[in-house]
LUMGU-759652 format. One line per 8 residues: for each residue z, x, y of C-alpha. Coordinates in Angstrom, 1 decimal. Layout:
Z,X,Y  ...
***
This chain:
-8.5,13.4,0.6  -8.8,9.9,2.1  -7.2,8.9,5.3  -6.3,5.2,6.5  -8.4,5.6,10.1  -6.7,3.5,12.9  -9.8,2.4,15.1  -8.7,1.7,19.1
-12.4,1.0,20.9  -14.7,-1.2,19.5  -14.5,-4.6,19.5  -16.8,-7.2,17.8  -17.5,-10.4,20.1  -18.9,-13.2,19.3  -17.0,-16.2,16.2  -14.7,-18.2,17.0
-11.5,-16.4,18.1  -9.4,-17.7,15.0  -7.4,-14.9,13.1  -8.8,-11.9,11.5  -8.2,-8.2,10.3  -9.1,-4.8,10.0  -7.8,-2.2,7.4  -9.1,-0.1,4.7
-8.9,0.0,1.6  -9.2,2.3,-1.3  -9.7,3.0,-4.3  -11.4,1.3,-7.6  -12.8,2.1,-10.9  -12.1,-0.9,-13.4  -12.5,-1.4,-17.2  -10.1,-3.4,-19.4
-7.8,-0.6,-20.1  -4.2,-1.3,-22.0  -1.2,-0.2,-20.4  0.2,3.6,-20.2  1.5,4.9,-23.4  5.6,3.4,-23.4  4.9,0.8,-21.2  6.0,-2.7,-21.8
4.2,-5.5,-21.8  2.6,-7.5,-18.5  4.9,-10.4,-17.5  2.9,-13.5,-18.9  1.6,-15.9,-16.2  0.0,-14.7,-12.6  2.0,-11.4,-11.5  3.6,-11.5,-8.3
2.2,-9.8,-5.7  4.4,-7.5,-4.8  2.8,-5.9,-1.9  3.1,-8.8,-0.3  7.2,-8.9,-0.6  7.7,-6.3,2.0  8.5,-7.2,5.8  6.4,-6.8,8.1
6.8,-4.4,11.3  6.5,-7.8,13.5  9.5,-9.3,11.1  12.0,-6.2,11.5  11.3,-6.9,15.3  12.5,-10.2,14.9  15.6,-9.4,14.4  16.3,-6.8,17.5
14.5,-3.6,16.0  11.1,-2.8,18.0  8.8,-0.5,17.6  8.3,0.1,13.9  4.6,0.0,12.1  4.3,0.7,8.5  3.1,4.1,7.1  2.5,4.8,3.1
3.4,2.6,0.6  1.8,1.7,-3.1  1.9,0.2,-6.1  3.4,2.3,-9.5  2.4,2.0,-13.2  6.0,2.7,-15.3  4.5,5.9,-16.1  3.8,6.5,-12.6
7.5,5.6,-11.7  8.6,8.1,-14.5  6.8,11.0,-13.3  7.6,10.5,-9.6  11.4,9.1,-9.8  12.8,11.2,-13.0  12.5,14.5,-11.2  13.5,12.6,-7.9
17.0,11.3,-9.2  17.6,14.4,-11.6  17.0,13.2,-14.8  15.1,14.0,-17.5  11.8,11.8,-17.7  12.5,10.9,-21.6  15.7,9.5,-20.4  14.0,7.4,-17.4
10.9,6.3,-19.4  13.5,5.4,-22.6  16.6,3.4,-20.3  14.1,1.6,-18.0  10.9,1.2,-19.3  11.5,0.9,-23.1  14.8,-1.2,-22.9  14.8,-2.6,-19.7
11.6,-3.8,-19.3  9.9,-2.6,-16.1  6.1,-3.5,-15.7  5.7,-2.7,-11.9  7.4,-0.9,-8.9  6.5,-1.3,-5.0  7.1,0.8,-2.7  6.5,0.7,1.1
8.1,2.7,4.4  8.0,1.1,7.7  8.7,3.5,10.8  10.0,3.9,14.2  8.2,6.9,15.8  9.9,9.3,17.5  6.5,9.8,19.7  3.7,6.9,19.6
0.2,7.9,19.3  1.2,11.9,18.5  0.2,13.2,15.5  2.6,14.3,13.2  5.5,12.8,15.1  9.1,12.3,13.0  10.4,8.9,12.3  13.6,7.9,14.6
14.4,5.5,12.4  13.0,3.9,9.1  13.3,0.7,6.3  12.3,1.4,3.0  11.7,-1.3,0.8  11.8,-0.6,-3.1  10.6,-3.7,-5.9  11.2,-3.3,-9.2
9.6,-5.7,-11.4  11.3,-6.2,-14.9  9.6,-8.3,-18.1  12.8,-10.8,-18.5  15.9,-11.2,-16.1  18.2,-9.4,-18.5  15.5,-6.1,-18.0  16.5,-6.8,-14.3
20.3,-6.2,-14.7  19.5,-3.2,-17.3  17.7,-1.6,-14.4  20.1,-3.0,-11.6  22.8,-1.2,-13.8  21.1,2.5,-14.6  19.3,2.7,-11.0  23.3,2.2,-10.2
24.5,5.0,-11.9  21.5,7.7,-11.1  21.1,6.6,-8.0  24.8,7.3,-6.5  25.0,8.9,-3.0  27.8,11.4,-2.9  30.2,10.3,-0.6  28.6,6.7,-0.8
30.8,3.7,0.3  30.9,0.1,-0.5  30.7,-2.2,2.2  31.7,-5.6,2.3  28.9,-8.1,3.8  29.0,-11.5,4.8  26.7,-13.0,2.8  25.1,-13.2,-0.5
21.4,-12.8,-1.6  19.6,-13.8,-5.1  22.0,-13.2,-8.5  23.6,-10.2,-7.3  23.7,-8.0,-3.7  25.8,-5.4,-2.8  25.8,-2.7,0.3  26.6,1.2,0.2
27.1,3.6,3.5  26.4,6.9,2.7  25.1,10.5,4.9  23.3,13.1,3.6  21.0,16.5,4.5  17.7,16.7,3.6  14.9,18.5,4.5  13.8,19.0,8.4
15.5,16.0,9.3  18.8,17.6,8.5  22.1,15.0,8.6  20.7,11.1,7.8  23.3,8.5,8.3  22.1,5.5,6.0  22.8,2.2,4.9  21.5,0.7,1.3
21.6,-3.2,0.2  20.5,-4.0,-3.1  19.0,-7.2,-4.5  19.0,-8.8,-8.0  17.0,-12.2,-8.2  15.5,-13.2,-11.7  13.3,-10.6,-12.8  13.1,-8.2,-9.7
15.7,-5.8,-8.4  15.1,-4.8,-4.8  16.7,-1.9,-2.8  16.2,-1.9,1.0  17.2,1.2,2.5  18.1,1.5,6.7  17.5,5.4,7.5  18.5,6.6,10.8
17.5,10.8,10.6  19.2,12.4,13.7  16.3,14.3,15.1  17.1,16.8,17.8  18.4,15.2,21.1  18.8,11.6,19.6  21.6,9.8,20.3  23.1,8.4,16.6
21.4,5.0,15.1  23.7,4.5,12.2  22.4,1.3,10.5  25.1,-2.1,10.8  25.6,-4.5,8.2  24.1,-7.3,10.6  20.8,-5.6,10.9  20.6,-5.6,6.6
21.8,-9.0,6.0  19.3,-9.8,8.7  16.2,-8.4,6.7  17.7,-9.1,3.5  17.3,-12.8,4.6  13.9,-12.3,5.7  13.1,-11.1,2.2  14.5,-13.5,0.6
12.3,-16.1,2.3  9.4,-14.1,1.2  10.4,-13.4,-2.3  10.2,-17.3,-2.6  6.9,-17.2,-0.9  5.4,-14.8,-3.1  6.9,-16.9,-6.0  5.4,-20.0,-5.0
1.6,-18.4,-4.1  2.3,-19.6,-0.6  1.1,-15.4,0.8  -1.6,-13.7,0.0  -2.6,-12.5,-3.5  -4.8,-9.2,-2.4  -2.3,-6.8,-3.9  -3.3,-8.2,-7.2
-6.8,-7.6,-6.9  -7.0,-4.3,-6.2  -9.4,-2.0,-8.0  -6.9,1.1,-8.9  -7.5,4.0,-10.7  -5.0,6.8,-12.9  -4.9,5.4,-16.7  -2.1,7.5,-18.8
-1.6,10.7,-17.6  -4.6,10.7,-14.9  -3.3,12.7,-12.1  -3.7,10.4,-8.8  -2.3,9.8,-5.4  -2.1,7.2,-2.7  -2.7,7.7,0.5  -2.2,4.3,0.9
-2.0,0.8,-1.1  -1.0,-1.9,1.3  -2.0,-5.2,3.7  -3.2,-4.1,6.9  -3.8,-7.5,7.8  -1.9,-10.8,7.1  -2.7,-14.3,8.7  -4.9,-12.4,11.0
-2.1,-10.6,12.3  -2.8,-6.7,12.5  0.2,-5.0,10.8  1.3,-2.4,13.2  1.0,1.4,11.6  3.6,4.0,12.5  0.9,6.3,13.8  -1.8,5.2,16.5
-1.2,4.1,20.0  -0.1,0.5,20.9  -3.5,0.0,23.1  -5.7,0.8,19.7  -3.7,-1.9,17.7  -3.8,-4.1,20.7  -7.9,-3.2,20.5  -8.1,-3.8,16.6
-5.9,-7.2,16.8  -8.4,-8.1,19.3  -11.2,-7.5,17.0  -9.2,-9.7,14.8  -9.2,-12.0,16.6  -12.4,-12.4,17.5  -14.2,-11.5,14.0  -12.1,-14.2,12.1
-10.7,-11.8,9.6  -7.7,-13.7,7.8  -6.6,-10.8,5.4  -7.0,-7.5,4.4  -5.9,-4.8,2.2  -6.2,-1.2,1.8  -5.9,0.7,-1.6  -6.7,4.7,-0.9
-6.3,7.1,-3.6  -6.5,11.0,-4.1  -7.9,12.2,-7.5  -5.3,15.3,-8.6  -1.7,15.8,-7.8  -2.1,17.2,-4.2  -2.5,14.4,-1.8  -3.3,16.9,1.0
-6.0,18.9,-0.4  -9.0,18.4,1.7  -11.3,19.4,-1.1  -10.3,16.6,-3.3  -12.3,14.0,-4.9  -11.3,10.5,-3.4  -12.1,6.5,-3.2  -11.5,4.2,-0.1
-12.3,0.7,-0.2  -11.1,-2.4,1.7  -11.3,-5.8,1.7  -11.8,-8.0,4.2  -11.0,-12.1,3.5  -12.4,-14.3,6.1  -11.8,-17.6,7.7  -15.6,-18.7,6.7
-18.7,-17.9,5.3  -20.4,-17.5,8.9  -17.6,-15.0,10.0  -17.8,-13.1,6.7  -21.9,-12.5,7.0  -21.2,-11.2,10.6  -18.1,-8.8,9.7  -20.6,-7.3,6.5
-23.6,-6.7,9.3  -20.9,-5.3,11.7  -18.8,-3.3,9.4  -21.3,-0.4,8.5  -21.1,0.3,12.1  -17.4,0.3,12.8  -16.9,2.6,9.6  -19.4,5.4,10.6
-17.3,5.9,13.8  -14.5,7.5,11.7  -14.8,11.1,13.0  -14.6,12.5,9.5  -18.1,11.0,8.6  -20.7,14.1,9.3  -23.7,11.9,7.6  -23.8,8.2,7.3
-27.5,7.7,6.1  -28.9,3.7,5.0  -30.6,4.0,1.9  -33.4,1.8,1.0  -32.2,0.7,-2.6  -31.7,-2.8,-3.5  -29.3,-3.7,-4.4  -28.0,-7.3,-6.2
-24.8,-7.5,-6.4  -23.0,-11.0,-3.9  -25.0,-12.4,-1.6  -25.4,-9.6,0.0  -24.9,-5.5,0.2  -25.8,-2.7,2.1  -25.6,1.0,0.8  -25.0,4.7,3.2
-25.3,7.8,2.0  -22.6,9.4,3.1  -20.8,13.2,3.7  -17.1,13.3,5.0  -15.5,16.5,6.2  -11.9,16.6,6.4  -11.6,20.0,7.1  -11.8,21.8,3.7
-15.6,21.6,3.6  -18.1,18.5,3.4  -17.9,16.2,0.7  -20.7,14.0,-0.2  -20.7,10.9,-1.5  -21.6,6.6,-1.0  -20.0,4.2,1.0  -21.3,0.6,-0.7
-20.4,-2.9,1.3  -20.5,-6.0,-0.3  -20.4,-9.7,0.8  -19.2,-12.3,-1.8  -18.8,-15.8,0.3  -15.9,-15.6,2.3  -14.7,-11.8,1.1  -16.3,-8.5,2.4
-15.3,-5.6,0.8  -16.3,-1.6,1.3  -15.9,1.3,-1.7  -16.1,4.7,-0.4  -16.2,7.6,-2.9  -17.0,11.3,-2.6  -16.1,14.8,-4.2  -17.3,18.3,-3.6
-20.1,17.6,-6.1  -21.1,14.4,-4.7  -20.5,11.1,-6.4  -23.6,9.0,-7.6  -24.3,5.7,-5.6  -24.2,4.1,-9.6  -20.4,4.7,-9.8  -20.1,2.7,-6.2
-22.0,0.2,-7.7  -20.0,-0.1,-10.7  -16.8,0.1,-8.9  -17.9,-2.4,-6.3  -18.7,-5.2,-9.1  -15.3,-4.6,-10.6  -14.1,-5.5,-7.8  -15.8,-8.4,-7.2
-14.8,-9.6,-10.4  -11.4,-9.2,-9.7  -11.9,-11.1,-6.5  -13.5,-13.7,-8.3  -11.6,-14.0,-11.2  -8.3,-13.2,-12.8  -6.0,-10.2,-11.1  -7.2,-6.8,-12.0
-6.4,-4.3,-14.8  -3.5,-2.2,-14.0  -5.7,0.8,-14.1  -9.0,2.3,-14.5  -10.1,5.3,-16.0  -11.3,8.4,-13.1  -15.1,8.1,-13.1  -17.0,11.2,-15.0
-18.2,12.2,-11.2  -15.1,12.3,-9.4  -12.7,14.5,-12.1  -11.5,17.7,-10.7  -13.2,21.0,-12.4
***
C-alpha cells in the first residue's frame, strides 16, 4: 500500500520566495503499450489534461464554501471505467464496455472528490459535505451525446428531480435533486449538474451526508451554477494549454486486465499554491505552503498506485513517485539535495540507506535503499530521485520481496522521457518484481 503523506514541520529556507510545491507522486512503469482490449482509439492531437479540469479546494471557497481539501481522485483507462462503473450502476460490464466504449467513443475518465471534514486533522473523520467532479472524455462530439444519453438512463436517482437553473453551460446542462441511503452515512440529500461541451461530458455532484448531530446542508442551485462557471473557465484553460500539463505525463501502470489501484493520481500543487487535502491539520498545509514558498516549487503531481485489487492491503506491492516542476534551474538543484531528506521523515520509512551506485540518468540522481512498514510487515524496496533541468522527480517502489533498484531506474527514465517529450503511454505493463504471488 502507498499513502499520500501530508508533511506539517520542516521547512526549507533559503531561494527566492517565489511559488512552489510539495506533493507525491506515484506510480510508473512505461513501454509503448496499445490500448486495453475494446478501447477506442486516442483523440488525435495533445490530450487534455484532465486532471487539471477539476476545481480546486481554494476555488469552491471562492464562492462561500470553506473548508474543503481534496482527497482521492485518478485517472481511468475505459477498461478501468468498465470494471469499476458496470457493477456500480447495475449493469452488466458487456453492456457498459459495448454502449460507451465501442459506440460512443470514450478514451478517458477523471475522477476527483474534494471534502469538507467533519473533524480537521483526525484520522478517519467523515466528510460533512463533498463535490465530486466526474470527466468523461469522448473520441468525437457525437461520442459525447452517446454517453451524455446512456450515463442518463443508468445513472437515474430514484426519486430524482429536475431542477430548473438560471443559466446555461457548454452544448447542454441540466440539474437533478435527488436523496438517497447509503452506507454509514445513512440519508444524503444531493444535488447533480451535468455538462456537455464538445467532446467531454462532465457531472458535478454537491453531497451533503447527514452525519449524526449535523444540522441539514442540502446543496442550492446557486452554489452549482457557481462551480459550474468556474469549470467552465477551466475547461477553456485546459483547452487552450494555458494550466499545467503534468496529468499527462504521468508514468501509470495496469495494462489490460492488470489489477491496480490508486491511492492517489492528482496535483498537489498548482502555481505554487498547495492544494489543501481533506486530511491534515491547517497548520501542516500552512507549514508545507510555506515550504513552497520558499523552495520555488511551481507544480506538482502525485500518481500513487496499489498493485492487486485491495487498495488497503498493507502487504501489497506498490509505486510512489512525484514530480516536482520548478521556477529555475537553481531552485530545482536545491529541492533534489533537499528532497531525500524531507521524504525519509515519512514515519512509514523503517530504512532509508544512500547507496553508492552511480547512476546517469539527468543531471543528476541520488539513490536509497529503502524498507517501508505500513503495518502488515516491512517491505523493501528503492526510492530513486532524479533532477532533469527545472523538473525533480522521486519513484518509490517496494513489495514483500523487495523490488530491484534496476526497475527504479527504468521506471525513472520513462519518466523522464515523458517529461521531456510527448505525453506518456496510457499504461505500462506491472514490472516482473512487483506482481503479486
Amino acid at each position: 500500500m502507498v499513502v499520500a503523506m501530508d508533511k506539517g514541520g520542516t521547512v526549507m529556507r533559503g531561494s527566492v520566495a517565489r511559488i512552489a510545491l510539495l506533493v507525491t507522486v506515484l506510480l510508473g512503469s512505461v513501454a509503448a503499450v496499445g490500448r486495453p482490449g475494446g478501447a477506442s482509439a486516442q483523440v488525435e492531437s495533445a490530450p487534455l489534461d484532465l486532471a487539471a479540469i477539476p476545481l480546486t479546494p481554494e476555488e469552491v471557497e471562492a464562492i462561500g464554501l470553506e473548508g474543503y481539501g481534496w482527497s482521492y481522485g485518478w485517472l481511468r483507462t475505459p477498461c478501468e471505467v468498465v470494471r469499476d462503473m458496470a457493477p456500480y450502476y447495475g449493469v452488466e460490464p458487456e453492456e457498459f464496455e459495448r454502449t460507451m466504449v465501442a459506440e460512443a467513443g470514450l478514451t478517458r475518465h477523471y475522477y476527483l472528490r474534494d471534502a469538507r471534514p467533519v473533524e480537521r486533522g483526525t484520522p478517519g473523520t467523515l466528510s460533512s459535505r463533498s463535490v465530486f467532479t466526474a470527466v468523461f472524455e469522448f473520441a468525437s462530439a457525437e461520442g459525447a451525446v452517446a454517453g451524455e444519453r446512456y450515463m442518463g438512463e443508468i445513472g437515474g436517482r430514484a426519486g430524482a428531480e429536475p431542477v430548473t437553473g438560471n443559466r446555461t453551460f457548454g452544448d447542454a446542462a441540466r440539474i437533478l435533486r435527488y436523496s438517497m441511503r447509503e452506507g454509514f452515512s445513512g440519508l444524503i440529500e444531493e444535488m447533480l449538474l451535468t455538462i456537455r461541451t464538445d467532446t467531454l461530458y462532465i457531472e458535478l455532484t454537491v453531497s451533503d451526508p447527514i452525519q449524526a448531530g449535523e444540522e441539514p446542508e442540502p446543496p442550492t442551485v446557486g452554489e452549482l451554477e457557481a462551480m459550474a462557471s468556474r469549470l467552465m473557465i477551466r475547461v477553456g484553460a485546459a483547452r487552450a494549454s494555458d494550466l499545467p500539463d503534468l496529468g499527462n505525463r504521468m508514468v501509470r501502470l495496469g495494462v489490460a486486465e492488470e489489477a491496480v489501484r490508486y491511492a492517489g493520481d492528482r496535483y498537489d500543487v498548482e502555481y505554487g499554491r498547495n492544494i489543501r487535502r481533506f486530511s491534515g491539520t491547517l497548520d501542516a498545509h500552512a507549514a508545507i505552503q510555506k515550504t513552497i514558498e520558499e523552495s520555488g516549487v511551481l507544480h506538482a503531481y502525485v500518481v500513487n498506485q496499489t498493485v492487486g485489487n485491495d487498495l488497503f492491503d498493507p502487504t501489497a506491492p506498490g509505486m510512489m513517485m512525484t514530480v516536482y516542476r520548478l521556477v529555475g534551474e537553481r531552485e530545482a538543484a536545491t529541492w533534489f539535495a533537499f528532497a531525500p531528506d524531507w521524504s525519509a521523515s515519512w514515519p512509514y520509512f523503517v530504512q532509508f540507506e544512500p547507496l553508492d551506485e552511480a547512476i546517469e540518468i539527468g543531471d543528476e540522481a541520488a539513490a536509497f535503499a529503502t524498507t517501508l512498514d505500513f503495518g502488515g510487515g516491512q517491505l523493501p524496496g528503492h526510492v530513486l530521485f532524479v533532477r532533469s533541468g527545472t523538473d525533480v522527480f522521486e519513484v518509490r517502489v517496494h513489495d514483500q520481496d523487495g523490488v530491484s533498484l534496476e526497475t527504479a531506474v527504468a521506471l525513472a527514465r520513462i519518466q523522464l522521457t515523458c517529461l521531456a517529450g510527448d505525453p506518456c503511454p496510457e499504461r505500462v505493463p506491472v514490472p516482473d518484481d512487483m506482481r503479486e504471488a
